[in-house]
C-alpha positions, 0 to 999 in steps of 0.5 A: 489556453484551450480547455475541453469544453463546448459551451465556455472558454476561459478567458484571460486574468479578469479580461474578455480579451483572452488570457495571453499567459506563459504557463511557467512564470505568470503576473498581472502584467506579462501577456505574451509567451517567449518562444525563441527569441520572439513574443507571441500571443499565447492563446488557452483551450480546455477539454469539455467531456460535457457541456461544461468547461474542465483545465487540467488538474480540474476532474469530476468523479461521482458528482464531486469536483475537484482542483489539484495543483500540479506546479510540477508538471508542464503548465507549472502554476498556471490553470484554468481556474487561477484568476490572478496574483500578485505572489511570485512563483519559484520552481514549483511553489508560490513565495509570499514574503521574502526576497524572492518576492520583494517587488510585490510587497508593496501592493502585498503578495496573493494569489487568488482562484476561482472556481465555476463551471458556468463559464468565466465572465468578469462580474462572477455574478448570474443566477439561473436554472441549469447551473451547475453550484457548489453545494459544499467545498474544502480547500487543501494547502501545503506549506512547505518552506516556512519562516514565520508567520501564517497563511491566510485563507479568505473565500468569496462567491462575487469576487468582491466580499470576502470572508477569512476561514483560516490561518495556518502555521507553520509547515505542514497540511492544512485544510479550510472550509467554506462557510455553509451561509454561502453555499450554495454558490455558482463559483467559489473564489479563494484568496491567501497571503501571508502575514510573514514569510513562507511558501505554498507548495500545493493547493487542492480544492474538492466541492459537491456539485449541485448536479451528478454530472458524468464523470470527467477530466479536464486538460489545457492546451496552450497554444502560441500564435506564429501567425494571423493576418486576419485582424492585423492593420491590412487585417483580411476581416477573418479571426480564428481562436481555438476554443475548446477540446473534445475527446476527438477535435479541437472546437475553432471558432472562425468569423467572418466579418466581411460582405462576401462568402469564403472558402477555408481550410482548417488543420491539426498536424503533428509531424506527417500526421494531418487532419484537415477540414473545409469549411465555407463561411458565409458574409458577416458570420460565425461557426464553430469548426471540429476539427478532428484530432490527428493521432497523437503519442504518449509524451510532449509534442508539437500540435499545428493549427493552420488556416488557410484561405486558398494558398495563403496562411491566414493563421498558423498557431503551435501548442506544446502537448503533454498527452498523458499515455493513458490517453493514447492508444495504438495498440491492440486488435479488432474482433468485432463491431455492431451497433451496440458495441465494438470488441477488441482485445490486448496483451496484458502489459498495456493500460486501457484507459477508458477512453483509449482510442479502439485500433482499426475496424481491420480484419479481425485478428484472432487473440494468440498467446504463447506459454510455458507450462506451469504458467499463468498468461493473461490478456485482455478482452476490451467491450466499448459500448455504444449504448449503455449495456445493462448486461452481457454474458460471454461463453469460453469454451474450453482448449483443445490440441490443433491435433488429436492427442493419443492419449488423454493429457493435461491441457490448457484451461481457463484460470480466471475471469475477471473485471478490471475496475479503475482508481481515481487519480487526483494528485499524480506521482510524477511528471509520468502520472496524470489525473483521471482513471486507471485500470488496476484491481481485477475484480474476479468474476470467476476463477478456478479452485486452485487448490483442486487442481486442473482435472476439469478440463472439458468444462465450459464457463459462462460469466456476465458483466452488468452495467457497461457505460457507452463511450467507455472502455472495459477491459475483461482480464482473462487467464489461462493456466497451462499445467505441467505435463501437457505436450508443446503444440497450439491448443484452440479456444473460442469466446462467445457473446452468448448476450447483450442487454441494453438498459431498457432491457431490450437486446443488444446486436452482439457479433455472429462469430465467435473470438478465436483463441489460440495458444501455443505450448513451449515444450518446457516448465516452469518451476515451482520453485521460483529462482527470484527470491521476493520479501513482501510486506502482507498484513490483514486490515481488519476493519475490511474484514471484522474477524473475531477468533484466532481460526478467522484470522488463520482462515484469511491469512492462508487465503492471503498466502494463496493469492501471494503464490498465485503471483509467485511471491514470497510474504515476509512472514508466512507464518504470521499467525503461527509463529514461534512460541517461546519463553525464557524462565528466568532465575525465579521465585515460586511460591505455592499456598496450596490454592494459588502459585505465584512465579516472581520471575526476576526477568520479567516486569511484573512482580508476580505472576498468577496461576492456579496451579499447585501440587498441593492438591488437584491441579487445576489446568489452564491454557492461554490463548494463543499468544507469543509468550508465556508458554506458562500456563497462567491467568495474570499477574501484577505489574507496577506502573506509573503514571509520569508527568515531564513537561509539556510539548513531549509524551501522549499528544503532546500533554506531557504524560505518559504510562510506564511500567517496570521491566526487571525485578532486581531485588527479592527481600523476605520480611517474615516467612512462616509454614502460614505467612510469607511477607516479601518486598520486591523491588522492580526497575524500570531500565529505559528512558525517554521522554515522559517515560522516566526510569524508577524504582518501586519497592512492593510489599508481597503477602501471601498466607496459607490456602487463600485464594487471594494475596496482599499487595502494598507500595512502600517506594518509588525511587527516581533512577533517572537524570532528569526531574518528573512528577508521579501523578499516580500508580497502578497495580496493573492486572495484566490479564493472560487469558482472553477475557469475556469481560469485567467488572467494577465497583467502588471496592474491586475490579476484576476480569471474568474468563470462561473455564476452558474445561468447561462447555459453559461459554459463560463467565466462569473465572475472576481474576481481580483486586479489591480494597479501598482507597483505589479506582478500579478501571477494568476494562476491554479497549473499544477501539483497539480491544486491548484489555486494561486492568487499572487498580489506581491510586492518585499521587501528584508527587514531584521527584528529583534524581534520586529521590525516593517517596515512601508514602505512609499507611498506603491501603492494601490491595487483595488480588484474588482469583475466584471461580464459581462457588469459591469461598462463598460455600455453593457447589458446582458451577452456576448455568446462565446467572449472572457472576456478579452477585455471587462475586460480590458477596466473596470480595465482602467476605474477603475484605471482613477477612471471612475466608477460611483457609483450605485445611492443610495447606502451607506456604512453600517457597522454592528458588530457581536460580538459572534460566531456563528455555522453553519452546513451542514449535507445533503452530510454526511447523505445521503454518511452514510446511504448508507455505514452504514446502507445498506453496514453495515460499522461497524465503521468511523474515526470522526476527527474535529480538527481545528489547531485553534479556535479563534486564541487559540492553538488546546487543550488548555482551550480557545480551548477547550471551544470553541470546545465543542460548535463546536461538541455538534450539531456534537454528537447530530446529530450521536446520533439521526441517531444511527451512534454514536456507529461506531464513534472513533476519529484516530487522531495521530499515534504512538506517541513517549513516548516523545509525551505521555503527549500532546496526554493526553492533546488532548484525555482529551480535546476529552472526554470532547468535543465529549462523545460517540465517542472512542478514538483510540490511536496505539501503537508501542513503548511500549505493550499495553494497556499501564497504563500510558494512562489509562482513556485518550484511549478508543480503544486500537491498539498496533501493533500485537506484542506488544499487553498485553493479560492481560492488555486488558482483564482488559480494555475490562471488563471496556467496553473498545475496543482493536484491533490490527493492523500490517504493515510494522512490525512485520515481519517472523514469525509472520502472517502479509500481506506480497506478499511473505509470504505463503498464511494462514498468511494472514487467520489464524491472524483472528483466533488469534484475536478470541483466544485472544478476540480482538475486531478489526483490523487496517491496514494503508492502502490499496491503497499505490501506492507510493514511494520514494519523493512521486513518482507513484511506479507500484504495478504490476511491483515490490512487495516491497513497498517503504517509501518516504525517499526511504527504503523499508516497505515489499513487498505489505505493503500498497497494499491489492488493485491494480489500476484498470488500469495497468499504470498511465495515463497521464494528459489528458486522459479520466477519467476511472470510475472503481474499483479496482482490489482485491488482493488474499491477501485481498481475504484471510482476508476476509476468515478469517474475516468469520473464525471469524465470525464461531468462534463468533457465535458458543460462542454466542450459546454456551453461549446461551445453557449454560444458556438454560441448566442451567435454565432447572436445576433449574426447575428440570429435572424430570418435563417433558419429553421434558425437560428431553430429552433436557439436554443430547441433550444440554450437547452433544452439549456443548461438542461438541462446547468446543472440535470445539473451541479447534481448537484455541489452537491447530492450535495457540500456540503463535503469532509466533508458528501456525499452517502452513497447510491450511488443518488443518485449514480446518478441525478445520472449519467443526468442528466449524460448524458442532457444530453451527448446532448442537447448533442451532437444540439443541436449535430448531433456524433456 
């Protein structure tokens, strides 16, 4: 095993003598690796990016170090840092316990590593300056099969005393800690067993280093001895071990332990490809050798040391290399090199890696672009420095024509500029990813005002990048954006190194010339808008962004919207922040008292609710803040709710306990109605059921009497309506608040939200809404952590109750809920400016709770009814949010979803709701189909639905055809290939995941007017093209390439802006690659993250909101070069359809009937021909989802192919 490292080796299980391992299945007793049918001594190296010792799976990032497992990839368990075991090892996973292990039990099944950067002698023991410690370390495990028993966990500094720090059951994640009394350590040694039966699948070790040593990561090479007469029995005195790896050589230590001086050769070779070194060895001595490293490629090869001395092989040794593609160069061009750095650019669909090897110091080669118009073309200029560079700024000139234009035209401009910054990988997706660094979000250095159009085109940009590292790659992406209107011909550029600056501010020799730019023109455009339809998830994560108002979060959402049509993709719901408003009024009750109107709607959960709003005198108006419903003007109202107790192990973490409120009112009863006095009961239902959220029945006492600002609400009974036995352990009157409140207020006799007047300029509190009275707790209050307002009137019960049983308590207190304004009862005039509401407020609720307020003079009570339902619609926000991302941003599709849970009280699907249903969405369609967005409307309402759940996804798509014709119905599919027969006529839009996707079912669906997209996400992984960080560059392009092979209409992707994790948790995209699910398992490196935050931490709760976009990824940047791959490709088929039948109609007239005609038809069919080879290009570079083509180059090639034939085409058929 050859580790990269200078100074240290890693030596074998406890032994100086050499670790002689197979890196699949490995114990203490095997030695020896099978090749074929022989053994051979199998020796290790590692890589040394610094003077230190790195295997694979072992990184150092930000003077952190950090250990993952990767039983996946090629060394299986084996890794520089594992010491010994006695556990097996099956596939991808140590077994302790069980059958599989049965002949380790009697000596017990463990695994231990050991962690050091100090080299790996036996004892573990040594001190000293210079060593680099351990100042803190966390140990991850998984355990994923699981029978019974626990994982435990024990560390050790020595190897000797150890000490336990966990015992984890059963499977799932786990983290350990080592014990702060012994750190700092020198290396850290971890052991763990099992007491029962179960399996690790992964082990993650992440420590503080004592030392902020630069940043690395590690690989191994195991190499296996073919041949060595040097030390045999006719040994020739001459021993050879590989020790460690450089980013360019293999280090080979030689020794000579005879009298005389010798004449080696050493060489590195894979295939024809050699390097080779002569070294002389003097008597009775030891060198080490750098070997340089022949050139490798991405991928598994063989890698050959030999060792010659004259003719004869003295040593001969094999490694198997898995070299990550990162890693491998071979691609690019060379512009210039002085003694401060080398300057080379490339296409865009390559991945830099930071040490990616520079092409050749050839003869510069100007950067050539090709372009349509209406396109962005994209590339990328690479600085390596030699020295750390402090600052460098660049000069881009601006394009112009090879030739003179007649006129002023549109020309090419510069778009953007922009840095492209590298994620840590730690744990990769798959046996294509590894750990290390990799380019993906492009940080904007400068970037044109889109939206101001491209009228500037002489103008000259200056940027400057600071702080370039030496020996480390960084790639500049720059865009070009050619508009519609300029003519097809080459346009020229230049970019200027205008300065260089090292860290000692002294300058830095920078190239003479400046780098030629050239671009050529298709003479066609491309169109707005995009022919691929695209579904992406975007949301708004605001702890990056900590804004406050609704005109913040409308101000970054279109920022959102702006970065979205940059790259040609349409959101889910572009009109997120402006979305349908709409109400059902149901049959209803309406009670005024010349002071307060009271609405019992008989659909709603609350049993009243509350507005200031009579037509007995002035009506005081009041509008909500924006918020889906209710479009009624109202402050609050009064919901009954429970607090329920089941059993442990179910509801809230697991307690048991959970809060539910009721759904309908069923039942309205008057007790006593006079002009003065109206008492009603009122009896509301909770409909569903699960666990610790139970179905009842409450029955409350409404009293409302004649020009009060208040009324009276008492519970007489709660039913039990559910099959099964809970405990009330208290109630609520609920005072869900409508308007945005400031805050509240509590004391031992009321509560109550304080709002400002909207009438008023006063932004201070102006309007209370609360209750008061005695016997409850008052708990009104704004949420911290979610800003959600809980207006809690609580009273305790502990109350157990059967199925059907009812509980009516005695003498229950009366709460009085009551809204106040300045002066209101209490006798002032006028509003108060500045003072503080309590005391005022206070001195009302006393006067009320003594029943000292008077009635206003000449009021009564009035009740009227309301027996049908009625709908109500609020389309402003939505028009105006969709006539700027539909009809000006050319969004092509949004996710229409209106599906109440409930509708007058019936179940979501059933016939009752489905009824009522239609009458909702007959206005919804109507309203699409008069503004011409019908079209762009699908309905992704459920996802992946189990073949358990087919038939209820039946129901609900049924009920949607019914109710909302015109908008598609889009099903995803992850369990069976599809289309899928058994949902034939219930799908509209078909969305398998790529791998499942039936080329023949959907040929059928299409033909029958029907969509069928794709989508990938977490899955499918290697080899198939998906959005992964750590897979190569063209995997993110040439998908869109297989959806014009196979015909698809479009593309889903779940989302863009996962910054999430485990529970929920922030997880930094910036600072790990791998996204994480919320159980805590792992998805792929930037699954979910084609965006990054506009910021590169999360901000705390107070600080100033940041209104800005967010930051693109080099991979979103890809799919938009393959969305206008696809348009190239969907162009070129409408035009060869088009000179199909123009060449068909020509024969039918007669060929010999004009000149002109008969000059046209060769001309068509040398251009037809052309068009079928260019779309050739499919199945050359596409052999299957799985078999494509992996050079950029030649994806290049087949696209100037494509447009050549679309210009041919075009002057064929004489279309500008």
């Amino acid at each position: 095993m050859v580790s990269k490292g200078f100074a240290f080796v890693g030596f074998g299980i406890g032994s100086r003598e050499g670790r002689d391992v197979e890196p699949s299945h490995r114990d203490v007793e095997q030695r020896y690796s099978v090749i074929g049918a022989e053994k051979s001594p199998l020796n290790s190296v590692s890589r040394a990016p610094c003077p230190l010792l790195l295997g694979s799976g072992e990184s150092i990032r930000n003077g952190i170090y950090r250990f993952v497992t990767n039983f996946g990839g090629y060394a299986s368990n084996d890794s520089r840092p594992l010491f010994a075991h006695t556990a097996g090892f099956n596939t991808n996973r140590w077994v302790l316990g069980g059958p599989l292990s049965e002949r380790w039990q009697e000596s017990g099944a463990w695994v231990i590593y050991r962690h050091t950067l100090n080299g790996t002698g036996d004892t573990g023991q040594g001190t000293g300056e210079g060593r680099i410690q351990f100042e803190t370390a966390v140990m991850t495990f998984v355990i994923g099969y699981y029978e019974g028993g626990q994982l435990v966990v024990e560390v050790s500094i020595d190897g000797k005393a150890w000490k336990e720090v966990g015992r984890f059951a059963p499977s799932g994640e786990y983290v350990a800690q080592v014990p702060n009394e012994l750190l700092p350590a020198d290396e850290i040694w971890v052991r763990f067993w099992a007491t029962g039966v179960l399996q690790v699948n992964a082990y993650r070790m992440e420590a503080k280093l004592s030392e902020n040593l630069p940043d690395a990561t590690g690989e191994t090479w195991y190499f296996a001895v073919k041949r060595d007469t040097g030390q045999g029995t006719r040994g020739m005195g001459l021993s050879v071990e590989p020790k460690a790896l450089a980013d360019d050589a293999l280090l080979v230590l030689v020794k000579n332990a005879t009298a005389k001086r010798r004449q080696i050769a050493i060489s590195l070779s894979t295939g024809k490809n050699v390097k080779s070194v002569k070294v002389t060895l003097q008597p009775n001595s030891e060198q080490i050798v750098s070997v340089p490293m022949p050139q490798l490629v991405a991928g598994e090869q063989v890698v050959t040391l030999t060792v010659r001395e004259g003719a004869m092989v003295v040593y001969d040794a094999e490694a198997n290399v898995q070299k990550p593609w990162i890693e491998v160069g071979g691609f690019g061009y060379h512009l210039a090199e002085t003694d401060g750095f080398g300057l080379w650019w490339c296409e865009a669909t390559y991945k830099v890696g930071r040490t990616t090897p520079r092409p050749s110091s050839r003869a510069p080669r100007p950067v050539r672009l090709e372009s349509a118009r209406n396109e962005y073309e994209p590339f990328q200029l690479v600085i390596t420095p030699k020295v750390p560079i402090k600052q460098l700024r660049l000069r881009l000139e601006p394009f112009v024509p090879s030739t003179r234009p007649s006129s002023r035209v549109p020309r090419p401009v510069w778009d953007e500029v922009a840095f492209v910054d590298y994620v840590p990988v730690t744990i990769p997706t798959d046996a294509w990813g590894a750990v290390g660094e990799f380019p993906d979000p492009l940080i904007p250095i400068w970037r044109r005002n889109r939206e101001q159009g491209t009228g500037d085109t002489e103008k000259v940009i200056e940027v400057q990048v600071t702080n370039l590292s030496a020996n480390r790659n960084q790639p500049l992406w720059l865009t070009v954006y050619v508009p519609k209107g300029t003519p097809a011909g080459v346009y020229r550029a230049t970019i200027q190194v205008i300065e260089a600056i090292d860290e000692n501010g002294k300058p830095v020799p920078r190239p003479s010339s400046p780098v030629p730019v050239e671009l050529r023109v298709f003479g066609f455009t491309l169109p707005d808008d995009t022919p691929l339809r695209t579904a992406y998830g975007v949301h708004i994560d605001n702890d990056w962004h900590r804004l406050r108002t609704q005109e913040q979060f409308r101000q970054v959402w279109d920022l959102y919207m702006q970065t979205c049509r940059r790259y040609r993709i349409s959101p889910y719901t572009p009109h997120a922040y402006a979305p349908i408003r709409w109400e059902i009024v149901g049959p209803r009750t309406t009670i005024d008292n010349g002071v307060l109107r009271l609405v019992i709607d008989r659909w709603q959960g609350r049993i009243v609710s509350v507005t200031w709003d009579t037509g007995q005198g002035a009506r005081k108006e009041i509008s909500p803040v924006p918020r889906p419903s209710p479009l009624v003007p109202s402050i609050g109202g009064v919901l009954p709710l429970l607090e329920q107790f089941e059993r442990e192990g179910v509801g809230w973490e697991d307690k048991g306990v959970e809060w539910s409120g009721t759904e309908v009112v069923r039942d309205v009863r008057i007790v006593e109605q006079s002009e003065k006095r109206l008492m009603l009961d009122i009896t509301a239902e909770r409909l569903t059921s699960q666990p610790a959220r139970r179905k009842f029945a409450a029955t409350v006492r409404l009293t409302v009497e004649a020009g009060k600002p208040y009324f009276a609400v008492q519970l007489l009974r709660i039913v039990n309506t559910d099959t099964i036995r809970w405990r009330i352990n208290g109630y609520f009157h609920l005072l869900p608040p409508d308007l945005k409140p400031l805050s509240a207020i509590n004391t031992d006799h009321f509560g109550a939200w304080l709002f400002a007047d909207p009438q008023s300029q006063v932004p201070s509190p102006q309007i209370a809404f609360g209750a008061a009275g005695v016997g409850f707790t008052y708990s009104v209050r704004i949420s911290p952590v979610t800003g959600h307002p809980h207006g809690d009137v609580y009273r305790p019960v502990g109350k157990w109750l059967e199925p059907n049983e009812a509980w009516e308590p005695a003498d229950e207190p009366v709460a009085f809920v009551f809204l106040w304004d300045t002066g209101q009862g209490t006798g002032d005039t006028g509003k108060w400016e500045g003072e503080a509401p309590a005391e005022p407020l206070k001195k009302f609720v006393e006067r009320l709770l003594s029943g000292e307020i008077s009635s206003q003079p000449e009021s009564k009570v009035q009740i009227t009814e309301q027996p049908e339902p009625g709908f109500r619609y609020d389309f402003s926000e939505f028009d105006e949010a969709m006539s700027r991302y539909i009809d000006e941003f050319r969004f092509n599709g949004f996710n229409l979803v209106i599906l109440p849970e409930r509708l007058g009280g019936h179940e979501r699907f059933s016939p009752e709701w489905t009824e009522l249903y239609k009458r909702l969405m007959a206005p919804v369609i109507e309203h699409l189909k008069q503004k011409g967005w019908l079209k762009f409307a699908y309905c992704y309402w459920v996802d992946e639905p189990s073949p358990q759940q087919y038939e209820d996804v039946k129901r609900g798509m049924a009920a949607l055809k019914e109710a909302c014709p015109g908008v598609r119905r889009l099903l995803t599919f992850c369990f069976d290939k599809a289309p899928v027969p058994v949902f034939y006529d219930f799908v509209d839009l078909w969305v398998p995941v790529m791998s499942l996707f039936d080329e023949q079912r959907a040929k059928e669906r299409q033909a029958l007017g029907e969509e069928v997209w794709w989508y990938v996400c977490t899955g499918p992984k290697a080899p198939y093209p998906n959005n992964f960080i750590d897979h190569p560059a063209i995997t993110h392009r040439i998908r869109y390439w297989m959806m014009a092979k196979w015909n698809l209409d479009g593309d889903l992707y779940w989302s863009m802006t996962y910054w999430r994790g485990k529970g929920w948790r922030l997880r930094n995209p910036y600072e790990d690659g791998q996204s994480e699910t919320p159980e805590g398992g792992y998805w792929g490196n930037g699954d979910g993250r084609l965006l990054y935050p506009p910021v590169r931490q999360p901000l705390p709760e107070n600080a100033e909101p940041v209104i800005a976009p967010p930051i693109p990824s080099l991979r979103l940047a890809l799919i938009a070069e393959g969305i206008e791959d696809f348009c190239y490709l969907k162009l070129l088929r409408q035009l060869r359809d088009k000179a199909r039948d123009a060449g068909q109609g020509a024969r039918d007239k007669g060929q010999g009937k004009g000149q002109g005609r008969a000059r046209l038809l060769p001309s068509l069919e040398k251009a037809l021909k052309q068009a079928d080879e260019a779309l050739a290009s499919l199945d050359r570079l596409i052999r299957s989802q799985t078999d494509y083509e992996r050079d950029p180059q030649k994806l290049y090639a087949e696209r100037r192919k494509i447009a050549e034939a679309i210009e041919r085409l075009m002057e064929v058929l004489g279309e500008k």
